[in-house]
C-alpha positions in Angstrom: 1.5 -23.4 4.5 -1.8 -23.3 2.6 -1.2 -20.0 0.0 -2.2 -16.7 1.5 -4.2 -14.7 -1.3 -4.8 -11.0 0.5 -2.1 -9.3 2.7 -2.8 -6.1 4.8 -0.3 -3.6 5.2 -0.9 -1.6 8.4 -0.1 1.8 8.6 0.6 4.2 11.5 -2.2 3.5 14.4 -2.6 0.1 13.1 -0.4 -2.4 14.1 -2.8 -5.9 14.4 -5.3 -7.5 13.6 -7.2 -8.9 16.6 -9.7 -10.6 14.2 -7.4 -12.9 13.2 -7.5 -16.6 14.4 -5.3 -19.8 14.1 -2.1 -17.1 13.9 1.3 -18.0 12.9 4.2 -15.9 12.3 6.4 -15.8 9.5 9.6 -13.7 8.2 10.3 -14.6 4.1 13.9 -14.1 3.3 14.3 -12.1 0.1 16.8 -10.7 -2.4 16.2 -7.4 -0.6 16.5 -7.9 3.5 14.3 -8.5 5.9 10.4 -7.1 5.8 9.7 -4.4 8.0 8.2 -7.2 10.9 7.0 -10.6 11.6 4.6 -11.6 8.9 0.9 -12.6 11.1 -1.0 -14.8 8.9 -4.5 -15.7 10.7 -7.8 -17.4 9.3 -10.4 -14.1 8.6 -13.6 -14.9 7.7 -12.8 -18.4 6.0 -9.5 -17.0 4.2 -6.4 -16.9 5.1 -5.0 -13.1 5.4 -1.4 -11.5 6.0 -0.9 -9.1 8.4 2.1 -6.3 8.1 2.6 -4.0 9.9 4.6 -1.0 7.9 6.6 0.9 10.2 7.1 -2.4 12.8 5.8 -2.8 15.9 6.5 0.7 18.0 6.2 2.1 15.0 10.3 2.8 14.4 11.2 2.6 11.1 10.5 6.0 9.2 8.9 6.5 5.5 12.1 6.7 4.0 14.1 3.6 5.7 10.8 1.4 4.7 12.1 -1.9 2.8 9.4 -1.6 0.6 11.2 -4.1 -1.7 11.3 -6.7 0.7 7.8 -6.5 2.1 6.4 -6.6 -1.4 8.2 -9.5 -2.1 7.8 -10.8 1.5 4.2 -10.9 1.0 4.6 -12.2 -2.8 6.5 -15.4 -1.7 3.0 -16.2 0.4 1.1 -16.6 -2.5 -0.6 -12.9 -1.9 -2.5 -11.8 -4.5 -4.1 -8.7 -3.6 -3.2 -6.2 -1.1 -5.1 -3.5 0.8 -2.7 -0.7 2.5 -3.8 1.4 5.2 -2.4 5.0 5.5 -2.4 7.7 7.4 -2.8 11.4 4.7 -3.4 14.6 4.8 -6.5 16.4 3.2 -5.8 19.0 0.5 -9.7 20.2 0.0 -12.2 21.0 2.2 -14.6 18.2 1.9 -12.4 15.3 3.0 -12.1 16.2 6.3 -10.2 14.3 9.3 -11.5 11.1 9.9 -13.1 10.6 6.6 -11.8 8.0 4.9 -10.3 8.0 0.7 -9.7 5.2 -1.4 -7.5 6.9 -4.2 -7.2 6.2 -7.9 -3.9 8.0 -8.5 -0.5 8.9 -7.5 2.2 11.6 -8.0 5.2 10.6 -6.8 7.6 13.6 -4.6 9.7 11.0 -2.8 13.5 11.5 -3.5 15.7 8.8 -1.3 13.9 5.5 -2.4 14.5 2.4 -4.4 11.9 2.2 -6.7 11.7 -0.9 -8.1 12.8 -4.7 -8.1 14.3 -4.8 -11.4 17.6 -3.9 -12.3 21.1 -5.2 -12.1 20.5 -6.7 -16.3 17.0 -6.7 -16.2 14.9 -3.8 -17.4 11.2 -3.7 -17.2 9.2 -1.0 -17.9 5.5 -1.3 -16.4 2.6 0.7 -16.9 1.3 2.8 -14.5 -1.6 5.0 -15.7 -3.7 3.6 -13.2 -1.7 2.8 -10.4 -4.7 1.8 -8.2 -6.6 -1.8 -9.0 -9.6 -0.6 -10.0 -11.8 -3.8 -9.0 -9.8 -4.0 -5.5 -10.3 -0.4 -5.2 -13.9 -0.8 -6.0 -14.4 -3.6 -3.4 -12.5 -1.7 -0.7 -14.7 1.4 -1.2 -17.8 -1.0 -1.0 -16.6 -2.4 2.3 -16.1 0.8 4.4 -19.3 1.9 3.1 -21.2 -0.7 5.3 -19.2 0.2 8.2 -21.0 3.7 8.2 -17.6 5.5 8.3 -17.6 8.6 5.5 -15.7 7.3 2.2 -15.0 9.2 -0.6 -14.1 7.5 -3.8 -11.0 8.6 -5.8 -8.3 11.2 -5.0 -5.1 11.9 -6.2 -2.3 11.4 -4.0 0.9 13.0 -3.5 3.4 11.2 -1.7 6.5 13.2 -0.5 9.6 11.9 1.6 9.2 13.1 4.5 9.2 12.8 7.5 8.6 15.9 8.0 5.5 17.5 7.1 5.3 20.1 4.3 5.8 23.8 4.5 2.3 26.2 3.7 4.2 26.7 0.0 4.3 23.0 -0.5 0.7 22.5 0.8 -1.0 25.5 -1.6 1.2 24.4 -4.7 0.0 20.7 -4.1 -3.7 22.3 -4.1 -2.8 24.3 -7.1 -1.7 21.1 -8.9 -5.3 19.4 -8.2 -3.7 16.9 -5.9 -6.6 15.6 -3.0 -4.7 13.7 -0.7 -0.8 13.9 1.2 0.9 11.1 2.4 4.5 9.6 2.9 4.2 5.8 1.6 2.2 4.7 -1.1 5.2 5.2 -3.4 7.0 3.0 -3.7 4.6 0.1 -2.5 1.7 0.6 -5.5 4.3 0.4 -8.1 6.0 -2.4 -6.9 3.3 -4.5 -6.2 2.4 -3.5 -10.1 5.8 -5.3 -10.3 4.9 -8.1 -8.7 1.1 -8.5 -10.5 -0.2 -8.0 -7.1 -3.4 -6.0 -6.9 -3.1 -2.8 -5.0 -5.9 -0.2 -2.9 -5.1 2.0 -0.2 -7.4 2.4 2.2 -6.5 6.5 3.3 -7.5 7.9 6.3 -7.6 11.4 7.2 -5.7 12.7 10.0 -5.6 16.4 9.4 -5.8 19.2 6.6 -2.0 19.3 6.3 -1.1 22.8 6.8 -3.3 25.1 4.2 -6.4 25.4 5.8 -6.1 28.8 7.8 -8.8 27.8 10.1 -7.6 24.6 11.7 -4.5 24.0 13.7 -1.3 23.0 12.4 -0.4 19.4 11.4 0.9 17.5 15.0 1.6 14.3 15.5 -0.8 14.2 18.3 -3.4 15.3 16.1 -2.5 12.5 13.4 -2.5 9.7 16.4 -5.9 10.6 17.5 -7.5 10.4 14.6 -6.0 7.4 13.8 -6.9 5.8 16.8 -10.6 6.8 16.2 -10.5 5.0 12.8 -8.7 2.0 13.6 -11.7 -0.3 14.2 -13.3 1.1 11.1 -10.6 0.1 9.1 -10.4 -3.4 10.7 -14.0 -4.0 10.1 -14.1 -2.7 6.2 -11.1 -5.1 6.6 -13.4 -8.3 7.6 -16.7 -6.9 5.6 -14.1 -7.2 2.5 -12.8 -10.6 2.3 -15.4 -12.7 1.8 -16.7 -10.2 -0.7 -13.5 -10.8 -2.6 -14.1 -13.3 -5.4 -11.7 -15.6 -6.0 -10.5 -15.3 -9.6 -9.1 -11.8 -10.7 -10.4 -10.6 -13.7 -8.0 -6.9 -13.6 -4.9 -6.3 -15.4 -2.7 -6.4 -12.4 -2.0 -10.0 -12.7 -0.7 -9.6 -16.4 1.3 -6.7 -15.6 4.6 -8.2 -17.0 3.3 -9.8 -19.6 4.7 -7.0 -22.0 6.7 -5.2 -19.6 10.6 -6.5 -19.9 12.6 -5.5 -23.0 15.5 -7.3 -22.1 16.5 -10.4 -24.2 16.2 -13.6 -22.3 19.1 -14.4 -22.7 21.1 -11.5 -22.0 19.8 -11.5 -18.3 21.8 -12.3 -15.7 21.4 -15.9 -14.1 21.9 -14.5 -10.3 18.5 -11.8 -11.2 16.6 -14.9 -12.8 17.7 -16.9 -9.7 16.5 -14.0 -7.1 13.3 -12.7 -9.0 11.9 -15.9 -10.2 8.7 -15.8 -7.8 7.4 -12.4 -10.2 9.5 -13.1 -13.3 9.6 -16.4 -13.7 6.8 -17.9 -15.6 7.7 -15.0 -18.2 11.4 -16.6 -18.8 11.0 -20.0 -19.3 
């Protein structure tokens, strides 16, 4: 299969790509289980793009049973390069309002139940992570929803708690207090682990509601969140297909180095099973 160099993970609300032609469908075993669905991969403008839907099909696998691990490394075994996730968040100010969409530049990580990374088991690797958003990727993605006409709003920090349930109004205010933009439930532990991986990572955010702090909007409902999900979908499809042909093909970011100084274990001392099962990200580093 001719190598697959940007995958799409689809969040809540979006769960295809009708865009995509000359489809075939593909599940990549991995050390980790099976990816959360079939695997689309379609021709988009000229390239050849993977299409995942996060919680599956019906949308039935919750923030915290995600296999982020396996489709992370489900997408890496394609040859994916870069990846753009679409989420679903809450706002935390006033002037990134519901149906707006964010393209964040950090993280802070609330999640409690998940695994967090690939390495382990004899291998330790210790990544950095001050800017867990590719910049360039980042940069492109803002770029393409701009010419959709949709509003945009470049940077934000994003909180990412367990879930599923949404947060209490203590939660909400202290997040504000802490300077924190943007609430969601997945981005951890998908932006560090495809750091693992030296995949590029943007999220492409979309705002569904003012979580529960603003005293002059209703409270945070699922029905609210679908609707305005729905409304953005084709916005997100289109800064989809205005972004990859905008993409150029060599990477000139960190991300693709990111293990370069990362593992401090001695070569030797790591185990031939973890060599065996991470050698599509680890590999080049251990020969």
């Amino acid at each position: 299969m001719k190598a697959v160099r940007l995958g799409v993970i689809g969040g809540s609300g979006v769960y295809d790509m009708q865009a995509l032609t000359d489809i075939e469908e593909v599940t990549p075993k991995t050390p980790f289980g099976d990816p959360s669905d079939v695997i689309v991969v379609g021709t988009l403008s000229g390239q050849r793009v993977a299409f995942l839907p996060r919680h599956g099909r019906g949308h039935r696998i919750s923030p915290t049973e995600l296999n982020s691990r396996a489709n992370i490394f489900a997408l890496k075994s394609l040859g994916v390069e870069r990846i753009v996730a679409i989420s679903a968040c809450g706002s935390l100010r006033e002037d990134y309002a519901p149906c707006h969409i964010v393209v964040p530049d950090q993280i802070l990580d609330r999640s409690r139940e998940r695994p967090l990374t690939f390495f382990g088991g004899g291998l330790v690797v210790h990544i950095s992570f001050a800017e867990p958003f590719c910049p360039d990727l980042s940069q492109a993605l803002f770029e393409a929803v701009q010419t959709t006409g949709a509003t945009v709003h470049k940077g934000g920090a994003f909180v990412v708690i367990e879930g599923p349930r949404f947060s209490t109004k203590a939660e909400s205010n202290v997040f504000r207090q802490w300077g924190m933009d943007i609430i969601g439930m997945t981005a951890v532990p998908e932006a560090q682990l495809a750091r693992e991986a030296e995949i590029c990572y943007a999220c492409m955010a979309h705002v569904t509601d003012y979580d529960v702090w603003h005293e002059s909007e209703e409270t945070v409902t699922v029905e609210a969140v679908i609707k305005n999900l729905l409304t953005n979908a084709d916005v997100a499809k289109q800064s989809i297909q205005e972004l990859v042909p905008a993409l150029p093909d060599e990477r000139t970011c960190d991300c693709q180095h990111a293990l370069r100084d990362a593992i401090i274990t001695d070569r030797d001392a790591i185990p031939e099973q973890v060599k065996q099962d991470l050698s599509i990200i680890v590999g080049k580093y251990l020969q």
